[in-house]
C-alpha positions, 0 to 999 in steps of 0.5 A: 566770332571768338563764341563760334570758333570755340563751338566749332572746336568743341564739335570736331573734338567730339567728332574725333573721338566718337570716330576713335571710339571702340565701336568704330574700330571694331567696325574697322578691325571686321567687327571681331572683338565680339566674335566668338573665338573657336579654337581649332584642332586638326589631325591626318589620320590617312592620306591616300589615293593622290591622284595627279592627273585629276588633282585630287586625294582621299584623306582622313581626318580628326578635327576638335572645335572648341569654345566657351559657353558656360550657360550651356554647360550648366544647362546639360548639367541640370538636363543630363548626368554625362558630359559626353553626348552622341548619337540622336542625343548629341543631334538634339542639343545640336539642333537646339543650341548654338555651336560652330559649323563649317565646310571643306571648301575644297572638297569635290563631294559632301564628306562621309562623318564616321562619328561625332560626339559633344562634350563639356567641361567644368571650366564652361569649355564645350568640344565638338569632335568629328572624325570625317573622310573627305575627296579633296581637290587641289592645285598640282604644280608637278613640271618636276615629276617625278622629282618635286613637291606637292602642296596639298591643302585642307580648307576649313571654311565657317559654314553658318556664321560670319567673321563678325560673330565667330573666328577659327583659330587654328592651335594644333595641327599635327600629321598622324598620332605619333606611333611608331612605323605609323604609315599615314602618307600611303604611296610614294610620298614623304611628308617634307613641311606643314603649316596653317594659314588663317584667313578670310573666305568671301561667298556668293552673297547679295551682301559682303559676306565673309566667314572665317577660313583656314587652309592646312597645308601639308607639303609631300615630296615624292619619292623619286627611287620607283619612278627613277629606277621605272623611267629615268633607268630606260629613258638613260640606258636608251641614249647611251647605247644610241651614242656608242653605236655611232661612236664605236661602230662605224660605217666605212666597214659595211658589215657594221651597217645592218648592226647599227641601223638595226641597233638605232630601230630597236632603240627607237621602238624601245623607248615608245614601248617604255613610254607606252607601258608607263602611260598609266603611271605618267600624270596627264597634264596640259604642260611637258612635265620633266619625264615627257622632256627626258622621253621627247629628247631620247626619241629625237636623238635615237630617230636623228641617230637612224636618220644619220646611219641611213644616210652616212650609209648611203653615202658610203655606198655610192662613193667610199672615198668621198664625204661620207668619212667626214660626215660620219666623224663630225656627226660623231662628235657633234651628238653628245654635244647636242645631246647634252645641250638638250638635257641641259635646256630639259633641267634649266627649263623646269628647275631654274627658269620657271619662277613659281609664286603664290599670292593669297588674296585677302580681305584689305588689311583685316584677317591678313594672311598670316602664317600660323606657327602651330605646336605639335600635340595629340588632339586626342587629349 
């Protein structure tokens, strides 16, 4: 008996330690300690063409991937005299060489490659450069326009290779070269932040497939002085003229009728006209963004303002010394109220009660989401 507890023993001390050995943590851990790291280097040439109502923008970009391989080193060393390969030759060692592939998951059409080139260092480091130009999609949150910010993302997805055998990793992110009055961001957009999160991406597979994955954020403010002196200006000078034509004018005297009513139709006709004419500069959305709330409330409170006008006249006119001076003084008093109380629904709604939260979705406890603080340098180096 005392034989086999010792044997028993002995097989469970094995048991753990072959459970704890490298081999099985490196399965645990995705099976990236004999992954092939790949140094990651993106740069924002131009951004252009935001489009909001169809979610998508126009960029142009720089990328550098960079890995070790001495033994292809040595080798172009022996087979050529320059380190710097393009054009049918750069294809050809390309085609017949290992080297890291990827994909701009997020992409709406394969992306146009202006150039590219591969070069070699003594050190056995081996660059692939890429300047591309690319239709990007997004996801637009805009219930803030004009005001608000924008997340746009580039997603740099492994193409050939999975996470067990190579792993993007961003170092340097940078927006532009750095010169002087350089306009990368055209059209009304500030860049406000930019950042990099590292993950993992999951394809269509018969198998569980994962392939390193990163996702360049750079986040734009907009700015609101075009659109505000455009739709804001209107939208605002529209409701304080509708309030003193009912305040300052009143209807017991009916000379001041055919001026208010015919001020509260011109009013009325005003606002559909600025909202007609801005309706190609308005992202169309499937949500009330905060302009078509600040339109919706002006063209409410100008038509009830008509409405009121039409019938405080009408009762003037049938019986001056009945209700219609009372009427006429508590709907004065009252509309500013309602409007401010509109306004205040119309801010509340879209900047405080909407409670925004974004959920990366990743791969158990392997490759987590992490925010990757990258310096600024020029990749160009």
């Amino acid at each position: 008996m005392k034989k086999l507890f010792l044997y028993l023993g002995g097989l469970f001390i094995f048991c753990a330690s072959a459970f704890a050995s490298p081999t099985h943590q490196n399965k645990l851990n995705g099976g990236t300690s004999n992954a092939r790291p790949i140094e990651v280097m993106l740069l924002i040439d131009r951004i252009y063409d935001v489009d909001l109502t169809n979610s998508t923008y126009q960029v142009e970009a720089e990328i550098i991937l960079d890995w070790k391989d001495p033994a292809l080193v040595e080798r172009l060393k022996k087979q050529y005299q320059e380190t710097t390969f393009t054009g049918l030759k750069l294809d050809k060692i390309l085609f017949d060489t290992w080297h890291p592939e990827f994909i701009i998951s997020n992409e709406t059409a394969p992306r146009i490659t202006d150039f590219r080139t591969l070069k070699i260092f003594d050190d056995g480091t081996v660059e692939v450069f890429e300047k591309f130009i690319a239709k990007i999609a997004f996801e637009a949150d805009i219930h803030e326009y004009p005001f608000g910010d924008l997340d746009l993302t580039l997603d740099i997805s492994a193409f050939t290779h999975e996470f067990h055998e190579m792993v993007l990793k961003p170092i340097s992110f940078q927006i532009g070269h750095g010169q002087e009055k350089e306009e990368v961001i055209k059209g009304p957009w500030l860049l406000k932040n930019k950042y990099v999160i590292e993950s993992i991406d999951h394809r269509l597979s018969s198998h569980t497939a994962i392939f390193s994955h990163n996702k360049f954020h750079f986040i734009l403010q907009h700015d609101y002085m075009d659109p505000a002196q455009k739709m804001l200006l209107p939208i605002a000078a529209v409701l304080v003229f509708s309030t003193f034509l009912n305040y300052f004018l009143t209807l017991k005297f009916s000379p001041n009728a055919d001026w208010r009513v015919g001020g509260q139709i011109t009013l009325f006709l005003t606002i559909l006209a600025v909202k007609f004419s801005l309706a190609g500069q308005i992202p169309v959305t499937h949500y009330l963004k905060f302009v078509d709330e600040l339109f919706l409330i002006a063209t409410l409170v100008v038509g009830l303002n008509l409405m009121m006008s039409i019938i405080i006249q009408k009762l003037y006119v049938e019986n001056p010394n009945g209700c219609a001076s009372s009427v006429e003084t508590i709907y004065k008093f009252s509309q500013p109220v309602f409007l401010v109380v509109l306004l205040y629904w119309a801010i509340y709604s879209t900047f405080y009660a909407r409670t925004i939260s974004t959920t990366y979705h990743c791969q158990d406890n392997s490759a987590a989401c992490v925010n990757v603080p990258i310096p600024m340098r020029d990749i160009r180096k």
